[in-house]
N, C-alpha and C positions, 0 to 999 in steps of 0.2 A: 079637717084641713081642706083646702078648698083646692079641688081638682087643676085650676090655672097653676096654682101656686106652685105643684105638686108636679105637672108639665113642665115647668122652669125649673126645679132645679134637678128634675130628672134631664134635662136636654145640657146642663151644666152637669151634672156627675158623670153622664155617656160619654162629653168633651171632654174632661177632665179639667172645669176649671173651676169643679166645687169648692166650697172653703172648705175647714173640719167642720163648724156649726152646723152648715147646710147638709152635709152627710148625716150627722149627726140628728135633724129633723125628720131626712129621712128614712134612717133607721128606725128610730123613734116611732115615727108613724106607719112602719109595714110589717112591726113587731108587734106593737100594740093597741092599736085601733083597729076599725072595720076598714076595708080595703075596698073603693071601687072595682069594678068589672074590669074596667079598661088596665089598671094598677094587678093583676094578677101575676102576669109574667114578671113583672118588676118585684112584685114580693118573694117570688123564689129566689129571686137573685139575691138579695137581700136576707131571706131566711139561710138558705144555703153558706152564706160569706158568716152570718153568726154562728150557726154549728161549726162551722169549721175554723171559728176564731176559739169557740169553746173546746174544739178538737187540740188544737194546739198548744190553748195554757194546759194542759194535761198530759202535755211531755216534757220531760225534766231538765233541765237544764245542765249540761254535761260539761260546756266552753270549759266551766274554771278547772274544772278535772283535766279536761287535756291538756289545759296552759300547763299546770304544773309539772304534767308526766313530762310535758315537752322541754320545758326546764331544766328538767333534772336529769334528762337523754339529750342535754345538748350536745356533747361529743361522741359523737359516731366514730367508733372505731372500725375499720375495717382488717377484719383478718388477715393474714400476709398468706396463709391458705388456700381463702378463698380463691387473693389472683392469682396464683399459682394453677390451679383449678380451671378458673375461666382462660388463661393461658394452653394450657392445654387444652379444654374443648375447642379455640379458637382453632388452633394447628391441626387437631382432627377435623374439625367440621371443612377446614381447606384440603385434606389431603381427600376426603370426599368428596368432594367439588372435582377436584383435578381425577379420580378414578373413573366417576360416573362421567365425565367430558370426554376422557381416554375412547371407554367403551362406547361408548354414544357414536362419537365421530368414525370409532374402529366401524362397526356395524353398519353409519350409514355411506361413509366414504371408499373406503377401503375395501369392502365386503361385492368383487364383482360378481357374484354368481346369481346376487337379484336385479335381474333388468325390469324397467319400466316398460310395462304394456301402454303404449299408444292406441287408441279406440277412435275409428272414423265414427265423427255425429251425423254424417250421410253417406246413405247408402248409393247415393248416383253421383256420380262425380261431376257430374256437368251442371249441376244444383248446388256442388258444393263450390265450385268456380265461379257462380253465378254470383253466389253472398256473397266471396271472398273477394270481388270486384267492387261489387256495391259497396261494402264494407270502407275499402280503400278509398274508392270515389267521394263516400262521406267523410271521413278525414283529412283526402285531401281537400276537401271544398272548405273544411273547417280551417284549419291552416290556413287557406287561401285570405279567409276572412278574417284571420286572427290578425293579418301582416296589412291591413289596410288603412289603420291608425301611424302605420310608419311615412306615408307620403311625405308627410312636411318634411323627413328628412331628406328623402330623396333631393327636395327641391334646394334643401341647404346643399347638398352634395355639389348637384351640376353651379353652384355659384360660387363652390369655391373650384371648380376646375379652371377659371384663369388665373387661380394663385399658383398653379404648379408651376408657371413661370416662374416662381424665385426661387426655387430650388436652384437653378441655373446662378442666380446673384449668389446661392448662398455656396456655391461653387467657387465663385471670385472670392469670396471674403477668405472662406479657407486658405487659399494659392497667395492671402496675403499678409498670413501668418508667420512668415518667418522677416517680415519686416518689423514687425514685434521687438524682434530678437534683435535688428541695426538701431533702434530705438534707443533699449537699453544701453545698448554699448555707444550711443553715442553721448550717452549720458557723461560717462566716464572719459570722452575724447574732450570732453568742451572743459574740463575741469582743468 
């Protein structure tokens, strides 16, 4: 077969858009014919895929066997037993829960007689002041720099500072809520 040929529809089986024919030639030819140099690695692929096509018709075929078993175990019954059973382990496995919680919390809450040892990580103190500054200083710088995408609102803010002026209006409108009330009733005077 001719090496081109043999490039084609090896670059169509790697794509995956052999036909069966085209598989089929070449099978054909890296089974039974002399094999180019170049065609080597492509023949193992190919021997390997038939042994092990030969590998598998030589296990038996079991599907109908279990259709049937499956069939004929279609109702499941379950034991009235059983959940009785798993009833019980449930309420033990929780009373275990709630004992080992008990003792846990007893021991690490309630138990004052083990204090925590605090360990200085310097031994000069005027060193450890030093970081602990530094430290802060970085943090606050980061902060600093966290709040500087807030500007625009700032700028919203001071514009609306001459609406607090109507608070003052919204002060009148209240004080003229009980005209409301001569409204209604003059409803009933005009009748």
């Amino acid at each position: 077969m001719d090496p081109k040929k043999i490039r084609d529809l090896l670059e169509k089986y790697y794509n995956g858009e052999s036909t069966l024919e085209e598989e089929s030639l070449l099978r054909e030819y890296f089974l039974n014919e002399p094999v180019d140099q170049e065609f080597i690695a492509d023949q193992d692929i190919f021997l390997y895929q038939d042994q092990e096509t030969n590998h598998t018709e030589d296990i038996p075929d079991i599907s109908e066997e279990l259709w049937h078993e499956l069939q004929n175990k279609s109702t499941h019954k379950v034991n009235s037993n059983n959940k009785i059973g798993y009833f019980y382990l449930r309420i033990a496995a929780s009373i275990i829960i709630i004992i080992g919680s008990f003792f846990l919390i007893k021991n690490q809450v309630f138990n004052k007689n083990t204090e925590i040892q605090f360990t200085d990580t310097y031994d000069n103190p005027d060193l450890a002041y030093q970081q602990a500054k530094e430290t802060l200083l970085y943090v606050s710088e980061m902060l600093n720099t966290g709040k500087d995408h807030l500007e625009p609102i700032k700028k919203i803010e001071e514009g609306t500072q001459p609406l607090s002026k109507l608070t003052s209006f919204n002060k009148g409108l209240n004080e003229l809520k009980p005209i409301t009330e001569y409204t209604k009733a003059d409803k009933y005077f005009k009748q």
